[in-house]
N, C-alpha and C positions, 0 to 999 in steps of 0.2 A: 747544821741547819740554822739559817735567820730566823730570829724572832717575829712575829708574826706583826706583831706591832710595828717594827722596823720596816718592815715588807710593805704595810700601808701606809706610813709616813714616807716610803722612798718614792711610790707611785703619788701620793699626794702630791709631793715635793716636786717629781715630773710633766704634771700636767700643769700647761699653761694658761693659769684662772686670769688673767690680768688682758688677757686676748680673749678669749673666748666670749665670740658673740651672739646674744643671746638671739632666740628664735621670736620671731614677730608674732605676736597672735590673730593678728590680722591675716597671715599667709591661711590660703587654702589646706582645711583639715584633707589627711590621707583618705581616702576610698574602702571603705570597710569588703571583706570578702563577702560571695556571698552564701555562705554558712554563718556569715553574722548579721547580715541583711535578715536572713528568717530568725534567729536567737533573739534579738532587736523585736520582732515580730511578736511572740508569743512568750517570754522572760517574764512579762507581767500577768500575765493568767491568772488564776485564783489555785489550776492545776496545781501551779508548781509553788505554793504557798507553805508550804509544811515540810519543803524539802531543805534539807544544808543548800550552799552556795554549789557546793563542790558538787552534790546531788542532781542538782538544777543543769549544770552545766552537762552532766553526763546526760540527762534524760532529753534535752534539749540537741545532743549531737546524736542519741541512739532516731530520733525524732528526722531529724533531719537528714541521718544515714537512711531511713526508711523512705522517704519519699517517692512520690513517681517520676519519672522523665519529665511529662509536664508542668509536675510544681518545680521541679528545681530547673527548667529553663525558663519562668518566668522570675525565677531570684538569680540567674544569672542574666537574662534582659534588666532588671532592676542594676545590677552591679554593672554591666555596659554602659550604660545612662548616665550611673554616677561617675566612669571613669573619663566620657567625655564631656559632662561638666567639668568636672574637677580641671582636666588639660585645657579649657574655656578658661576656668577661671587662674586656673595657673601663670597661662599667656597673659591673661592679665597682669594681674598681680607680678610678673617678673617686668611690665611694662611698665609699669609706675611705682607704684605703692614699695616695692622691693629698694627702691632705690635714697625715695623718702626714707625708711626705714635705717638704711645702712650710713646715709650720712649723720647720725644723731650720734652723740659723744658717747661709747659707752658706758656702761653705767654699773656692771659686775665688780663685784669686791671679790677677793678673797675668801674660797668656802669656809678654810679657820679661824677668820680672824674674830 
């Protein structure tokens, strides 16, 4: 068996940091589901103040498994909405700004050096 060390210096050594180009911050954020559209929603409550992270997170999906037909088709109307913004803003952004972006020198070093 390889050294473990070896194992992550070999894939280190594999990957092409010298090409690898970096994402634009400018491009359109992904479209959250929507079990995260309602966690977004109520994460801040005062409820769930006194719970761990990990706590939160269960109470907030037993929460959200519980729902009725009507609330979670208005968090999936919400998720609809944002996904054809997002494809709005997409078309954009692959229309210009994508292109601006790609001809700048890049600019990634080396993760070890």
């Amino acid at each position: 068996s390889k050294n473990p060390v070896s194992l992550r210096q070999a894939y280190v050594d594999s990957k092409d940091w010298e090409t690898e180009v970096p994402k634009d911050p400018r491009a359109p954020k992904r479209v959250p589901a929507p079990e995260r559209f309602y966690a977004l929603q109520v994460q801040d409550e005062p409820r769930f103040d006194n719970l761990s992270k990990k706590d939160r997170q269960r109470a907030i999906k037993d929460e959200y498994d519980s729902l009725s037909p009507e609330q979670r088709e208005k968090l999936h109307a919400q998720h609809h909405e944002a996904r054809v913004r997002h494809a709005r803003e997409l078309q954009e952004y692959n229309a210009g700004a994508r292109e601006e972006f790609r001809s700048r020198e890049p600019t990634v070093e080396r993760a070890w050096s």
